[in-house]
KOLLUM-638276 format. One record per residue (C-alpha): residue in three letters; x, y, z. Coordinates in steps of 0.2 Angstrom, whole numbers, padded with zeros to 4 digits. Each point is the difference from the previous one (the first is absolute). Example, Ala and Ser with C-alpha at 12.3 -4.5 7.8 and 13.67 -1.06 7.14 Angstrom:
2
SITE res     x     y     z
SITE Ala  0062 -0022  0039
SITE Ser  0006  0017 -0003
***
This chain:
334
SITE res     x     y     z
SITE Unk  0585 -0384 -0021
SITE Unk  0002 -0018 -0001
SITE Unk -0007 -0002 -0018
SITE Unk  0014  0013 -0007
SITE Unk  0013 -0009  0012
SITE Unk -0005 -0015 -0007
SITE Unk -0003  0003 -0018
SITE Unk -0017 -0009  0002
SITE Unk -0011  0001 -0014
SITE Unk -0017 -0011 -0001
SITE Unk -0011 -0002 -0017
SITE Unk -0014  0005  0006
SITE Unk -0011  0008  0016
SITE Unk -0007 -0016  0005
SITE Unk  0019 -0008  0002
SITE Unk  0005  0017  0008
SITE Unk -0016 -0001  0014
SITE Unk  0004 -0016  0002
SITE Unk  0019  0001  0003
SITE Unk -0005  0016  0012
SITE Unk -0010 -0011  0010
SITE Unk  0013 -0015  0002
SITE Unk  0014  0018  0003
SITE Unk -0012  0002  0015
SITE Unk -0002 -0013  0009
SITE Unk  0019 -0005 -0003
SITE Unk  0001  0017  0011
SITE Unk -0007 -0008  0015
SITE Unk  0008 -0015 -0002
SITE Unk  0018  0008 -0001
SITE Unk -0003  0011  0016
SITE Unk -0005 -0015  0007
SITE Unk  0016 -0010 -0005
SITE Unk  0009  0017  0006
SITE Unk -0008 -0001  0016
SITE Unk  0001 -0019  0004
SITE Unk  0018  0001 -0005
SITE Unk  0005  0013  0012
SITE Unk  0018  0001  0000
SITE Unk  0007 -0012 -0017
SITE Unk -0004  0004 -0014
SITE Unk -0013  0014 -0007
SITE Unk -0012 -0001 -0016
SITE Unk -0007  0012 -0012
SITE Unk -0010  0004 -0014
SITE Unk  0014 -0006 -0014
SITE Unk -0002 -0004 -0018
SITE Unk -0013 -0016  0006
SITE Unk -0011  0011  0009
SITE Unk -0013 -0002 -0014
SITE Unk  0000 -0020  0000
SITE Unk -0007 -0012  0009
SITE Unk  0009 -0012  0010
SITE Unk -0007 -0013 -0011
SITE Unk  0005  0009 -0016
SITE Unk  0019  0003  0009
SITE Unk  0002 -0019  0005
SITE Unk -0006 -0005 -0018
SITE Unk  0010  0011 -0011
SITE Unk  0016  0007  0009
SITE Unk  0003 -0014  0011
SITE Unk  0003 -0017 -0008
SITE Unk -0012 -0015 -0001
SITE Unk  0008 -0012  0018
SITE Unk  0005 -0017 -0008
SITE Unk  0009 -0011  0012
SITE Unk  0017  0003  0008
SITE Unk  0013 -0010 -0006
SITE Unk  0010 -0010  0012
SITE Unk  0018 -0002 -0007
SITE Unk  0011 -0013  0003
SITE Unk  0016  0000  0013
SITE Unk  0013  0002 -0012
SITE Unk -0009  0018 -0006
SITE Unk  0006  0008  0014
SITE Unk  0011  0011  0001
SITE Unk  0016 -0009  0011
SITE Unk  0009  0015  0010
SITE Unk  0003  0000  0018
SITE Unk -0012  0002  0014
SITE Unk -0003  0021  0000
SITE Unk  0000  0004  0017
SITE Unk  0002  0019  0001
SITE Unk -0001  0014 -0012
SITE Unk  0001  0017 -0002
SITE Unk -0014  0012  0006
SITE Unk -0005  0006 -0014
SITE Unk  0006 -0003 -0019
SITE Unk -0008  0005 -0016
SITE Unk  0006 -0004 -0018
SITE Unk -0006  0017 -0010
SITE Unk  0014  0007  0009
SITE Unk  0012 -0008 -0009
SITE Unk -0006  0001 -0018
SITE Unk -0010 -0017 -0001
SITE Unk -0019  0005 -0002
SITE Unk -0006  0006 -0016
SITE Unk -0015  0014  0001
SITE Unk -0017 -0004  0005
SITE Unk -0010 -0006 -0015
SITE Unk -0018 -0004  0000
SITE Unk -0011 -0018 -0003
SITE Unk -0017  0010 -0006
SITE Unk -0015 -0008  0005
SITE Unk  0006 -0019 -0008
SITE Unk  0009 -0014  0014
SITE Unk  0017  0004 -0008
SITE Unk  0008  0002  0015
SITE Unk  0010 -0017  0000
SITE Unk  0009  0003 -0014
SITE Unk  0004  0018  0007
SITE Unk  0006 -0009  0014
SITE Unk  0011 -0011 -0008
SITE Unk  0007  0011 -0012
SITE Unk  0006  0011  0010
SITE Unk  0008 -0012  0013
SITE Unk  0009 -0005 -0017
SITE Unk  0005  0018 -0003
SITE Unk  0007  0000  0019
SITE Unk  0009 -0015 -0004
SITE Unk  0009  0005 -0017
SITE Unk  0005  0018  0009
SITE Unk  0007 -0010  0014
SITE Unk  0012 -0011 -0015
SITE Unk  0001  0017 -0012
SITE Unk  0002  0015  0011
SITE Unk -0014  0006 -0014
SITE Unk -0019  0004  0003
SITE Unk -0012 -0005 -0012
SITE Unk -0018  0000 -0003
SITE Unk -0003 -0016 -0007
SITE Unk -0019 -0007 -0008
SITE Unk -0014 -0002  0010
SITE Unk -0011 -0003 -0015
SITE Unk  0009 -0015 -0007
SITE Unk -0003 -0008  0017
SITE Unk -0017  0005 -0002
SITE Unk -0002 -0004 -0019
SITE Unk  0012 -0016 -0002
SITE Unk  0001 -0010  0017
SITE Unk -0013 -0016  0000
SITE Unk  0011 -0006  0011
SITE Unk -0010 -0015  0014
SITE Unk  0000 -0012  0012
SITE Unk -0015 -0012 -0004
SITE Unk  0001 -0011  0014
SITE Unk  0002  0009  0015
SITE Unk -0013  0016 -0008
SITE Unk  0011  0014 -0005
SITE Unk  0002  0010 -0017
SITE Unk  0005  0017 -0006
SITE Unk -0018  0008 -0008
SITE Unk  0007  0016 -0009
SITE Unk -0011  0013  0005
SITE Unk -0007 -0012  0012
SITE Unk  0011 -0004  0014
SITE Unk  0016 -0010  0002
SITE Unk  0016 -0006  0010
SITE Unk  0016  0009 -0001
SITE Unk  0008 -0016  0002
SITE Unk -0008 -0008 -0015
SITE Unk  0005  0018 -0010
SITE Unk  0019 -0005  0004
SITE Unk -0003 -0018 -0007
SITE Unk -0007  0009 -0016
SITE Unk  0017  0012 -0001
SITE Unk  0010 -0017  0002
SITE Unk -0010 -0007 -0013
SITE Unk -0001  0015 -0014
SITE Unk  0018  0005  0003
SITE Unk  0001  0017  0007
SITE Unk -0012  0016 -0001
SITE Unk -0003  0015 -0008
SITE Unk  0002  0018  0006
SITE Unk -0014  0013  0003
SITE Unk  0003  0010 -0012
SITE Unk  0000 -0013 -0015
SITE Unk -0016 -0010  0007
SITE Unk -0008  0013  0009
SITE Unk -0016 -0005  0015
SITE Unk -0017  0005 -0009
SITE Unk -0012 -0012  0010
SITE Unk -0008  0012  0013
SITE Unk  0003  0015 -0008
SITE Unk -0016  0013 -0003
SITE Unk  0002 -0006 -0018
SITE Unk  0005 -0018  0002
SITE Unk  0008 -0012 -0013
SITE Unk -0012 -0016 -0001
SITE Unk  0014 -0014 -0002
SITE Unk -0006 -0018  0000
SITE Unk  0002 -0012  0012
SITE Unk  0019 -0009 -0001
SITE Unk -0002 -0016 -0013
SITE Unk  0000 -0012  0017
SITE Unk -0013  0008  0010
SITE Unk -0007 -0009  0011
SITE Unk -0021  0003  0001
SITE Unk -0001 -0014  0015
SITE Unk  0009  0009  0011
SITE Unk -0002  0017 -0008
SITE Unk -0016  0003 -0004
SITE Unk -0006  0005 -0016
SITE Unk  0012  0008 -0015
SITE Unk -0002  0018 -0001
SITE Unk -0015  0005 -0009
SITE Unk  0005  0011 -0013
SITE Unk  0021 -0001 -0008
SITE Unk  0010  0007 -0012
SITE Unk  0014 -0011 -0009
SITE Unk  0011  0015 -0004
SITE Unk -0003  0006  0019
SITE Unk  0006 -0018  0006
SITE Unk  0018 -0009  0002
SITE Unk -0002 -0011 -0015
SITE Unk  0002  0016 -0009
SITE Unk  0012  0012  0011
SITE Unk  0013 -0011  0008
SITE Unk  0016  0004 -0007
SITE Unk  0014 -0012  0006
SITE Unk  0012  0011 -0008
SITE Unk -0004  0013  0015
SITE Unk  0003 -0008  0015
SITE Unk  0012  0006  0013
SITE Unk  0016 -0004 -0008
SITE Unk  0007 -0013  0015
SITE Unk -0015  0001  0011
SITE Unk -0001 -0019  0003
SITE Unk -0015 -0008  0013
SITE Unk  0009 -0016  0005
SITE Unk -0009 -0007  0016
SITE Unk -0012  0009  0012
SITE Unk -0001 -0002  0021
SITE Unk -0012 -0001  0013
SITE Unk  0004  0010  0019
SITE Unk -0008 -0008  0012
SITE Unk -0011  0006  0010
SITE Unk  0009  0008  0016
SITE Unk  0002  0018 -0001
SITE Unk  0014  0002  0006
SITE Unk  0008 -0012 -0015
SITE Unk -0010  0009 -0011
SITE Unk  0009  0018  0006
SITE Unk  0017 -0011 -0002
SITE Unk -0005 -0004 -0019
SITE Unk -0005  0016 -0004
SITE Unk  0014  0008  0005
SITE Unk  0012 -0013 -0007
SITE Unk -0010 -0004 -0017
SITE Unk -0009  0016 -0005
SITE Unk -0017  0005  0001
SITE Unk -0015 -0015  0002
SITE Unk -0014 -0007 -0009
SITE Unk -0014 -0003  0011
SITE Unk -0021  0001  0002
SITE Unk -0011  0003  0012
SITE Unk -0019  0002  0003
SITE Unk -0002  0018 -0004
SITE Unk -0020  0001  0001
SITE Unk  0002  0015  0014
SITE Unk  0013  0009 -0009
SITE Unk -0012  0009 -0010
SITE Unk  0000  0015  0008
SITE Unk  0017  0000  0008
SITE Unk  0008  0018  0001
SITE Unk  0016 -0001  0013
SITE Unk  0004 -0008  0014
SITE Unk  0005 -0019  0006
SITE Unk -0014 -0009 -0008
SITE Unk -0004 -0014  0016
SITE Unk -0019 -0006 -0002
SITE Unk -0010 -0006  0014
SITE Unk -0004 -0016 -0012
SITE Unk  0009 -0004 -0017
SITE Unk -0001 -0021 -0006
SITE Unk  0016 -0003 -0004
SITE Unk -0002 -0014 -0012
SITE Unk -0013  0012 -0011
SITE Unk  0017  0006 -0012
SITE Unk -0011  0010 -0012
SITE Unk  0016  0013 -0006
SITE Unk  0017  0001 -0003
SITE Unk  0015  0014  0006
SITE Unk  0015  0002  0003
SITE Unk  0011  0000  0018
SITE Unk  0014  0014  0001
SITE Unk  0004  0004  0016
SITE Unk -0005 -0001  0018
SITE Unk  0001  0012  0013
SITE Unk -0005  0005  0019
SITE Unk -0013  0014  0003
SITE Unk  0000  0003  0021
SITE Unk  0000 -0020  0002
SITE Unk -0009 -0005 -0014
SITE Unk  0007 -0013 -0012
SITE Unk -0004  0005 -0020
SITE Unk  0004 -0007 -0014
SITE Unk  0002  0013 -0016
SITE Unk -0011 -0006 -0015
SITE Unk  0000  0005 -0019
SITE Unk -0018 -0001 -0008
SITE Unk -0007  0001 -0015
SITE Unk -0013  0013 -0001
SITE Unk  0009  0017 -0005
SITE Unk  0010  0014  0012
SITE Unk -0020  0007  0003
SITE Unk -0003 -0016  0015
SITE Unk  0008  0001  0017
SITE Unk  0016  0006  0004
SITE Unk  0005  0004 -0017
SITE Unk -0005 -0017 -0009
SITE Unk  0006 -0009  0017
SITE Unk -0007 -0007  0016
SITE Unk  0008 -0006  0016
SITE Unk -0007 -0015  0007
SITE Unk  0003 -0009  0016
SITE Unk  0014 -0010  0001
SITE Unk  0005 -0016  0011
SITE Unk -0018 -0007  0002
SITE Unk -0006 -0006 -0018
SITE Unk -0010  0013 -0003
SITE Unk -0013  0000 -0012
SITE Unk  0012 -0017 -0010
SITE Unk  0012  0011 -0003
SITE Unk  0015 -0012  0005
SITE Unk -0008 -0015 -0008
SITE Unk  0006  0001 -0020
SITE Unk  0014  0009  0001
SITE Unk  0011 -0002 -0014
SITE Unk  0017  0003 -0012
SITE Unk  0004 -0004 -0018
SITE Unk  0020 -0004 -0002
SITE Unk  0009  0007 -0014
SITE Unk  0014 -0007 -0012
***
């Protein structure tokens, strides 16, 4: 019963006639995916399967701004990768926190960022930690003006601007002391960060509470004791480097265009036609791997353990699939 499975509850018959007919046709459209597909990857009816693909691009995925082009010197210098292992994946070795879940806002940046962060400090402390999603979300009006970029809260955002923001404030909070309320069923309504930029943006969040906002639940006096973001690097864009990098400096920031993700279940997600300068969502790169002779990479999201293989998809690797090799990304600690 995909209502019970999905706690799905709507206020009234109208919505619920409505959502049946959208559940419907979403039905044909997924054995249609399945059967196009043939061998990659196979879709279901998932925790989406009520929303259109309009509703899904416009309030899961984030807003696309431009991709940012950074400079030479952002890259990361190590020598040309030209082999590595088969396969290699970072939860085995303690670095990946659980699976958490964005809701229906465009957090997923700051997920992203956050816990490439939390990779990092457990690669310097031995120690795992579940760090603050929310003060991302609530605190970071961190842009770039001239060249298009900013980080919108519930919005949208760059995990590379989120990393500037750490450098700036000075360190982060935990979980547990500034815990993520965005997206929940319930949702906090913080305001926008005190810098939010409405030109590239888009309008400030209708309706805020102060008490629910960073003005009144930052708490300096709770970051991570020595958890210190000093610089951030770009990989560039061959895969192979980016497999070097991973293995060498922890799990990776990067984005995609995730529009056909929607009703991903399993399998090595490899679409027939993906843009891959439409980065509309954020993720994190964990591993890589070989099924039969097919190159994956292994990728964290952001929408609970209920999506894919267990709040994870694999996606094609070597060929820039989707944009996933394009933004990929690592704050440096102290």
């Amino acid at each position: 019963n995909w209502l019970g499975d999905n706690n799905s509850k709507y206020d009234s018959f109208d919505e619920y006639q409505r959502r049946l007919s959208i559940f419907k046709e979403n039905y044909f459209k997924i054995q249609q995916l399945n059967e196009n597909y043939g061998h990659g990857a196979m879709f279901e009816l998932n925790k989406f399967a009520d929303q259109t693909e309009h509703e899904f691009r416009n309030t899961i995925l984030m807003q696309s701004q431009t991709s940012p082009i950074h400079s030479a010197s952002r890259y990361m210098k190590f020598p040309t990768v030209r082999d590595v292992p088969n396969s290699f994946d970072w939860r085995n070795y303690g670095a990946v926190t659980p699976v958490k879940d964005q809701g229906a806002v465009g957090t997923c940046w700051a997920f992203s960022a956050v816990q490439n962060v939390e990779g990092q400090w457990f690669m310097k402390s031995k120690a795992l930690a579940e760090l603050s999603v929310e003060q991302i979300v609530d605190c970071d009006d961190m842009q770039q003006p001239d060249s298009g970029q900013a980080d919108c809260g519930v919005y949208g955002g760059w995990p590379y601007l989120s990393f500037q923001y750490m450098m700036h404030q000075g360190g982060i909070e935990s979980e547990s002391t500034y815990p993520y309320c965005a997206g929940l069923k319930n949702p906090c309504e913080p305001c926008n960060a005190p810098g939010y930029n409405k030109t590239l943006c888009g309008p400030s969040v209708p309706y805020c509470l102060i008490k629910d906002s960073c003005e009144s639940k930052l708490d300096t006096t709770k970051f991570i004791s020595g958890l210190k973001v000093v610089d951030w690097k770009a990989i560039n864009e061959d895969e192979t480097n980016i497999a070097g990098a991973l293995m060498i400096a922890g799990p990776l920031s990067t984005a995609l265009n995730a529009e056909q993700l929607q009703f991903y279940h399993e399998g090595i997600f490899d679409p027939p036609v993906c843009n891959p300068k439409t980065l509309n969502h954020a993720v994190l790169l964990v591993g890589w791997g070989e099924e039969g002779s097919t190159p994956y990479w292994i990728v964290k999201n952001s929408w609970g353990v209920n999506w894919g293989e267990h709040g994870y998809f694999r996606i094609l690797r070597g060929k820039g699939t989707c944009g996933i090799n394009t933004q990929v990304t690592t704050a440096i600690l102290h």
